[in-house]
Every structure is written in structure tokens, then in C-alpha cells.
C-alpha positions in Angstrom: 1.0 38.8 23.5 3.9 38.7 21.3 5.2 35.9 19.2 6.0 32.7 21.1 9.2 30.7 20.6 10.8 27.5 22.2 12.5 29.8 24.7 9.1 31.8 26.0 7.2 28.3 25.8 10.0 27.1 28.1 10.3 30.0 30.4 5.7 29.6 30.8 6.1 26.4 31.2 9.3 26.6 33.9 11.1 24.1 32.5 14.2 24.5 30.4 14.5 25.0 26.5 15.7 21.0 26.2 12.7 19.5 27.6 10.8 22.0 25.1 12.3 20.7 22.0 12.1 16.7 23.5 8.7 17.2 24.1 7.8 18.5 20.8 10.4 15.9 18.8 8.7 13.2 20.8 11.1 12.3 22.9 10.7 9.8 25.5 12.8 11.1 27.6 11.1 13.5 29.3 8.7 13.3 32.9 4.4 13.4 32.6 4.9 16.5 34.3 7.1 18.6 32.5 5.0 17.1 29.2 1.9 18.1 30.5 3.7 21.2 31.8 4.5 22.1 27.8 1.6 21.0 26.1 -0.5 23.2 28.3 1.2 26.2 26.9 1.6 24.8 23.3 -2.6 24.6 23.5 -3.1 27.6 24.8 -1.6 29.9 22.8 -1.8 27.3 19.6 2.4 27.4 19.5 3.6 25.8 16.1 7.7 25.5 16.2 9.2 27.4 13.2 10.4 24.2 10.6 13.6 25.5 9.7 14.4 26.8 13.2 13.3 22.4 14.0 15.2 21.2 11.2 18.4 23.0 12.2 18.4 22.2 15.6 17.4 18.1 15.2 19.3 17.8 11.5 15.9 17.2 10.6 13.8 18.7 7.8 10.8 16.9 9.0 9.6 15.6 5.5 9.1 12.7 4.0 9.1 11.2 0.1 6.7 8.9 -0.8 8.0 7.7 -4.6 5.5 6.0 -7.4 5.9 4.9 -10.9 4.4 7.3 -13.7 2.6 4.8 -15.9 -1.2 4.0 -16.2 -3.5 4.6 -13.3 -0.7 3.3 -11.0 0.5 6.6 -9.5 -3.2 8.8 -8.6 -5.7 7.8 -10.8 -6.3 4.3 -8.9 -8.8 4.0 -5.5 -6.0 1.3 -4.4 -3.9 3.9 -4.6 -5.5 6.8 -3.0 -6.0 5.2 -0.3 -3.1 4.1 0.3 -1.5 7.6 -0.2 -4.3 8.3 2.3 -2.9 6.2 4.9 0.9 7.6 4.9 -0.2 11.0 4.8 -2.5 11.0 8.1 0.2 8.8 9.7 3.1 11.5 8.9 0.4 14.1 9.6 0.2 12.8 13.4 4.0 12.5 13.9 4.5 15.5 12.4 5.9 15.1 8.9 5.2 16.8 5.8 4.9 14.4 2.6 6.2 15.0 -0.9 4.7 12.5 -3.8 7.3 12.3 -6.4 6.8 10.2 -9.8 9.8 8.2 -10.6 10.1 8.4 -14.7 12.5 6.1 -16.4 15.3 8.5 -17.0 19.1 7.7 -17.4 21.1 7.5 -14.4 22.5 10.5 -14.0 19.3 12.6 -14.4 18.1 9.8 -11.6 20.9 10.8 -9.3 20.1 14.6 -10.0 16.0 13.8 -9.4 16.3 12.0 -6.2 19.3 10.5 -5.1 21.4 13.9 -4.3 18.3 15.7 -2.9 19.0 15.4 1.4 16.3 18.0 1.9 13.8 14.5 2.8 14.6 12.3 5.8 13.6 9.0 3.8 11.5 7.4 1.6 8.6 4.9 0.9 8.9 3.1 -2.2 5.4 2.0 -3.5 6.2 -0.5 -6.5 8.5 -3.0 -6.9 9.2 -1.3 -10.2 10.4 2.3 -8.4 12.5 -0.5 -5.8 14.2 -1.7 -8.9 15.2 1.9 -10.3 16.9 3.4 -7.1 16.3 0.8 -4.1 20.3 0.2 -4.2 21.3 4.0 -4.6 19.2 4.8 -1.6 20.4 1.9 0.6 24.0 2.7 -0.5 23.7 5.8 0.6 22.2 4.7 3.9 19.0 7.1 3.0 15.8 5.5 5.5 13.5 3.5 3.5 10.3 1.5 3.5 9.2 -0.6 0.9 5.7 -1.1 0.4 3.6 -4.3 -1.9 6.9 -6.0 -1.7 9.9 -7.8 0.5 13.5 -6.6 0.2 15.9 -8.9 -0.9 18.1 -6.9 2.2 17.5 -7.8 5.8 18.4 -4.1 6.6 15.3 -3.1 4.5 11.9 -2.5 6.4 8.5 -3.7 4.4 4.6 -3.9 4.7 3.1 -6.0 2.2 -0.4 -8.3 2.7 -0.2 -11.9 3.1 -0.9 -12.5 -0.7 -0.1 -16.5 -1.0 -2.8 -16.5 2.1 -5.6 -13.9 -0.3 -5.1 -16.4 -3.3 -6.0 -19.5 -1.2 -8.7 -17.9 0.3 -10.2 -16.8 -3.3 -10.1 -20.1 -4.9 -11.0 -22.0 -1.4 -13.9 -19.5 -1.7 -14.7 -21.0 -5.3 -13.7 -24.3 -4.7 -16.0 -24.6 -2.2 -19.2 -23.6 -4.3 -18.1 -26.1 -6.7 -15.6 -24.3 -9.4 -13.3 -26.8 -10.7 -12.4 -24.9 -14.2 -11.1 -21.4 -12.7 -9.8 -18.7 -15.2 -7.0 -16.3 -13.9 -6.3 -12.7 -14.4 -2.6 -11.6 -12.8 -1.0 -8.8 -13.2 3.1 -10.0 -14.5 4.8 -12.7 -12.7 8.0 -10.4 -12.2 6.3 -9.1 -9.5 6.1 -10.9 -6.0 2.7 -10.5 -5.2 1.9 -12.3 -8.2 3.5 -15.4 -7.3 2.6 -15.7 -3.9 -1.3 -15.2 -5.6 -0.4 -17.7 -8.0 1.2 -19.7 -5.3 -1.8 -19.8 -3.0 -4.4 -20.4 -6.0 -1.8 -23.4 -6.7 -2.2 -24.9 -3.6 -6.1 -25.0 -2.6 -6.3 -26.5 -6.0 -3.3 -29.2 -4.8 -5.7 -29.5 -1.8 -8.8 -30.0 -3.6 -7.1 -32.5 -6.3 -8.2 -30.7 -9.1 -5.4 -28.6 -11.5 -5.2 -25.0 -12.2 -3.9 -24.9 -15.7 -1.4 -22.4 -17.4 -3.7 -22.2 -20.4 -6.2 -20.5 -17.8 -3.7 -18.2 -16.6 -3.8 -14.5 -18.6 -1.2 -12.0 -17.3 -2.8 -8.6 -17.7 -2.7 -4.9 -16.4 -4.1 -3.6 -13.6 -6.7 -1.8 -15.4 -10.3 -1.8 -15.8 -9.7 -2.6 -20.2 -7.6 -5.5 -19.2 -10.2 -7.6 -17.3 -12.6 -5.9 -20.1 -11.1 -7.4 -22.7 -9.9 -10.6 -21.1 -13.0 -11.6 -19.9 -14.7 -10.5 -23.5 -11.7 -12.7 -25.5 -13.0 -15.8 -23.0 -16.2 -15.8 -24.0 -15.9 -14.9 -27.5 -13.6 -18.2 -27.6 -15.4 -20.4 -25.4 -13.1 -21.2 -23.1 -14.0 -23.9 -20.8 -14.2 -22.0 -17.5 -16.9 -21.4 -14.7 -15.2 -19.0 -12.4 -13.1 -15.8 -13.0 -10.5 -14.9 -10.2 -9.0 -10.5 -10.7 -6.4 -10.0 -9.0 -7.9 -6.7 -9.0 -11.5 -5.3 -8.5 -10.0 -2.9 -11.1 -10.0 -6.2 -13.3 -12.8 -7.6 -12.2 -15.2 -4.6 -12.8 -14.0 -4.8 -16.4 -14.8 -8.4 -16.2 -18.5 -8.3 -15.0 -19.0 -5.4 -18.1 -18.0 -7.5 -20.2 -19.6 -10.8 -19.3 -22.5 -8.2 -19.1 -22.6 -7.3 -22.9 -21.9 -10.5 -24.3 -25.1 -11.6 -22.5 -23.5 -13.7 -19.9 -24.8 -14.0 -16.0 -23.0 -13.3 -13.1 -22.8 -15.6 -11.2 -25.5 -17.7 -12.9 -22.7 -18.2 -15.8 -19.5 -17.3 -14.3 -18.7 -16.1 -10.7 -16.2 -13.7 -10.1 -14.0 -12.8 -7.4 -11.6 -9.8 -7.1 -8.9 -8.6 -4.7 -8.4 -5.5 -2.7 -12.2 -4.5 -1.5 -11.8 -0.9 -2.8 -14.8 1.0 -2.0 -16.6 0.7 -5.1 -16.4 -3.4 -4.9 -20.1 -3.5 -3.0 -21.3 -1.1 -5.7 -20.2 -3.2 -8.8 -23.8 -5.1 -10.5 -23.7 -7.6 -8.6 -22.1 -6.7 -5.6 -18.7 -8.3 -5.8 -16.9 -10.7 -3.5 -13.5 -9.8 -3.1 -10.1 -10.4 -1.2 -10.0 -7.8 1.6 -6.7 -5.9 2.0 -6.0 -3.2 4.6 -4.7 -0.7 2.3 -5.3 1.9 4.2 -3.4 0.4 7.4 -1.1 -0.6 4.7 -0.1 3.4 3.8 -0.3 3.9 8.0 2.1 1.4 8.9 4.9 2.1 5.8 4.9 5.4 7.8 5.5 4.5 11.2 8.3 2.6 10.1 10.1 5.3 8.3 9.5 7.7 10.9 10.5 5.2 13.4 13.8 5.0 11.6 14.5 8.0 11.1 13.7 9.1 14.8 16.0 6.4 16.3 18.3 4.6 13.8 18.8 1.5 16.2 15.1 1.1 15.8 15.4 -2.3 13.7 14.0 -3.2 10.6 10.5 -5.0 10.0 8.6 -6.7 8.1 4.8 -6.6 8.1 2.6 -9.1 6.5 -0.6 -7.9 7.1 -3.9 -10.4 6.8 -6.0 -10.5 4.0 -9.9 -11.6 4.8 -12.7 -13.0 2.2 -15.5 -10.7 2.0 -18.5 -13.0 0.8 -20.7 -10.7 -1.8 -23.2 -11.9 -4.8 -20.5 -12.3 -7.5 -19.6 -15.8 -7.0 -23.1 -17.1 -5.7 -22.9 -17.0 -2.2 -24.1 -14.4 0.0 -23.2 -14.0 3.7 -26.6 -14.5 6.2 
């Protein structure tokens, strides 16, 4: 049979060429019976629309840009990460979108506006860092450019976001330790420029309030994300004796560097400190001892920043939202309590 297009897929399915293109956009608009009607001949003969053809007929190139900071392990080299990536792709894979991962480098603003801003080829954007929100957040919204934000709220109402519920995660970790009788907690966050560090700081804060006991600043280390920061944290504790029982990461990133190092300066976990992380990557029940953790849904995370753009940019009276998605304790060895 020769090549299909929209108008032989509409003439086999005997409906017109209008329905075709709603059905394959999506489109609501269209009966169970002419959609069933299309889809049977789209699966049959495995019809794929041409893109271009798409994109000139719906002012749509299909294609999404997903836009991360190029420093550290931030960008690919992070399971946080990946998976996260993970989620937008296999969301914009099932509506239909193709997804281009761009680093943002700190550049002037001029080779910015040539990298990015100018470049209408993509539909919109998901900004992944507070840091890549800061460098061209404003261009993009000023240019009225579709846009997600992920990790982080917009200071714009117009602005969609999906973050976790992080004050919630830091009262559950120190509730957590708290409970098994911590009352001298050391901290590890990343910088307190960036939101989800207060609100972690915030909710620490207060199940300490709630317990009467203080958190104090001199037990607070700002740090990278990185498995050498909580390695060399958690080594510079011990080696100075600070007074401390408990350890809360606000990664399992910094926590693993943690455990190695309470490990070769012959300490126990949890026998001399317990430690807690955040995120449950996948490695976090694979750590020696298995570590308890604050449970994220990164992957749901990447999923939903997705939807939302896509949403967007398939019906621009769609709204703007913003998702705080729940974080959950998941009880390990680490801090001395183990689940039944």
C-alpha cells in the first residue's frame, strides 16, 4: 500500500481530514466513534503524522526544553536527577512531545538571549533549579514563552510549579529522631538561598519548638549536594568532637558521604550517630546500613512538571498550578529503628 497521510487516514476512516488532525492533537472535541474510527486505521497500518507537516498545521513544533545548570553532578551525573529527567521524558513521550536537555552556563546576556531566549523552535520550557529560574525566568515570562518550574515556587501567580512539601520532609526527619531520643541533631543543607532549604530548615525548626529542645546554628553546616561534602563534614565533626548524636543530609548524596566517613574514623552507625537522608534515591536501601530517608516522588515529580507544560501549551486558558507533592519517612537501620 502506498504511503499513508492525514488525508488517506481520513478517507479509511470516512471521516473528514479535521477530525483526523483532532484526534491525533488530542482534541476533545471529537465523538468515541469517529476516535475509534481513526485509531483503528492509525494501528493498523502503524500511521506516524509527518512532524513538520504537524507543526505547520497546529503552529506547533511538538518539542519541549527541559533547562539545567552545568555545575557539579547537578545536571546528569546525579540519580536525583536522572530520575527526574526520567519522569518528563516518559510523560512528553505519551503526549507526544520530543524533549531537548539544554545546560544553562553563566554567559553574558546577550549570548543568553542568542542560546535560548530567541530560539521559538520549542513550545516551552521546564526549569529545574532555582539557579536556571534566576538566569532567564523573567526573559521567558516576558516573552509569554510556557513554563514550569520545578524544586521551587514562582514569585508569579502566572507561573506553574511542582515542588515536594519540604517544611513537611524536615519535620518528619527530626520527628523521626526526636522520637528515638536525639536531642543534639547536626545539620547538613545545601545554601539557604534556595527555598527548599528553608522550608527544611523551617520544619526541623519546629518539631524541635514542639519537642522544647533547640536546634542550634552552630549545628547547622551549609554544604553541597555532593557525596565529598557530607564526607568531609561529617569527618570535620568527629575529628572536633562536636557534641552531636544524630546527623540529618538533606541529601542521601550527603548522607552516603557521611556514613563513609563516620565509617573510617571508627564511628557506629547508628550505635554512635544515626543518620537520616532525603530523597530515597535507589541506592539509599543499599548504603551500610541501610539508610532511613525522606521519601520524595521524583519521579512523579519529572511526570507532573510535564503535564503542566503540555497542558499549557495545548490550551492557554488552562490555568496555572501549583503542586506540592507529599514527602513520606521511610524507616531503615540508619537511625536505629527498623520498621516490623
Amino acid at each position: 500500500m502506498e504511503k499513508l497521510n492525514i488525508d488517506k487516514v481520513a478517507k479509511l476512516a470516512h471521516v473528514s481530514r479535521s477530525v483526523v488532525s483532532r484526534v491525533l492533537n488530542d482534541h476533545p472535541n471529537v465523538s468515541d466513534v469517529a476516535r475509534e474510527r481513526v485509531m483503528k486505521v492509525v494501528n493498523k497500518y502503524n500511521y506516524r503524522p509527518n512532524s513538520v507537516a504537524r507543526s505547520l498545521a497546529t503552529n506547533s513544533t511538538h518539542e519541549i526544553g527541559v533547562l539545567v545548570t552545568q555545575s557539579e553532578d547537578e545536571a546528569l551525573g546525579s540519580a536525583f536527577w536522572m530520575q527526574l529527567h526520567r519522569g518528563i521524558f516518559e510523560e512528553s513521550k505519551k503526549r507526544g512531545y520530543f524533549v531537548s536537555l539544554s545546560y544553562v552556563p553563566p554567559r553574558n546576556k546577550e549570548e543568553l538571549n542568542n542560546f535560548i531566549l530567541n530560539d521559538r523552535r520549542l513550545d516551552g520550557y521546564i526549569l529545574l533549579t532555582q539557579e536556571v529560574t534566576n538566569m532567564v525566568g523573567r526573559e521567558l515570562f516576558d516573552k509569554n514563552v510556557p513554563i514550569v518550574l520545578v524544586g521551587h515556587v514562582p514569585r508569579k501567580k502566572q507561573v506553574s510549579s511542582v515542588d515536594v512539601d519540604n517544611v513537611k520532609g524536615g519535620r518528619l526527619a527530626a520527628e523521626h529522631l526526636l522520637g528515638l531520643g536525639h536531642e543534639k541533631i547536626g545539620v547538613m543543607l545545601a545554601s539557604l538561598d534556595m527555598k527548599e532549604s528553608k522550608d527544611r530548615l523551617k520544619g526541623l525548626r519546629e518539631a524541635h519548638l514542639e519537642a522544647g529542645i533547640e536546634l542550634s546554628d552552630d549545628r547547622v553546616e551549609i554544604v553541597d549536594y555532593q557525596f565529598r561534602a557530607g564526607y568531609q563534614t561529617m569527618k570535620k565533626w568527629i575529628e572536633s568532637e562536636i557534641d552531636i548524636t544524630a546527623v540529618f543530609c538533606a541529601s542521601d548524596t550527603i548522607a552516603m558521604g557521611a556514613l563513609l566517613a563516620a565509617r573510617e574514623h571508627g564511628k557506629k552507625v547508628p550505635e554512635d550517630y544515626a543518620v537520616i537522608g532525603f530523597d530515597d534515591l535507589s541506592f539509599a536501601e543499599f548504603t551500610y546500613p541501610p539508610l532511613t530517608t525522606i521519601h520524595q516522588p521524583i519521579l512523579k515529580k519529572g511526570k507532573m512538571a510535564a503535564k503542566l507544560l503540555i497542558d499549557e501549551i495545548e490550551d492557554k486558558d488552562s490555568g496555572r498550578h501549583k503542586i506540592n507533592l507529599d514527602p513520606q519517612l521511610v524507616i531503615r537501620e540508619s537511625c536505629g529503628a527498623r520498621k516490623n
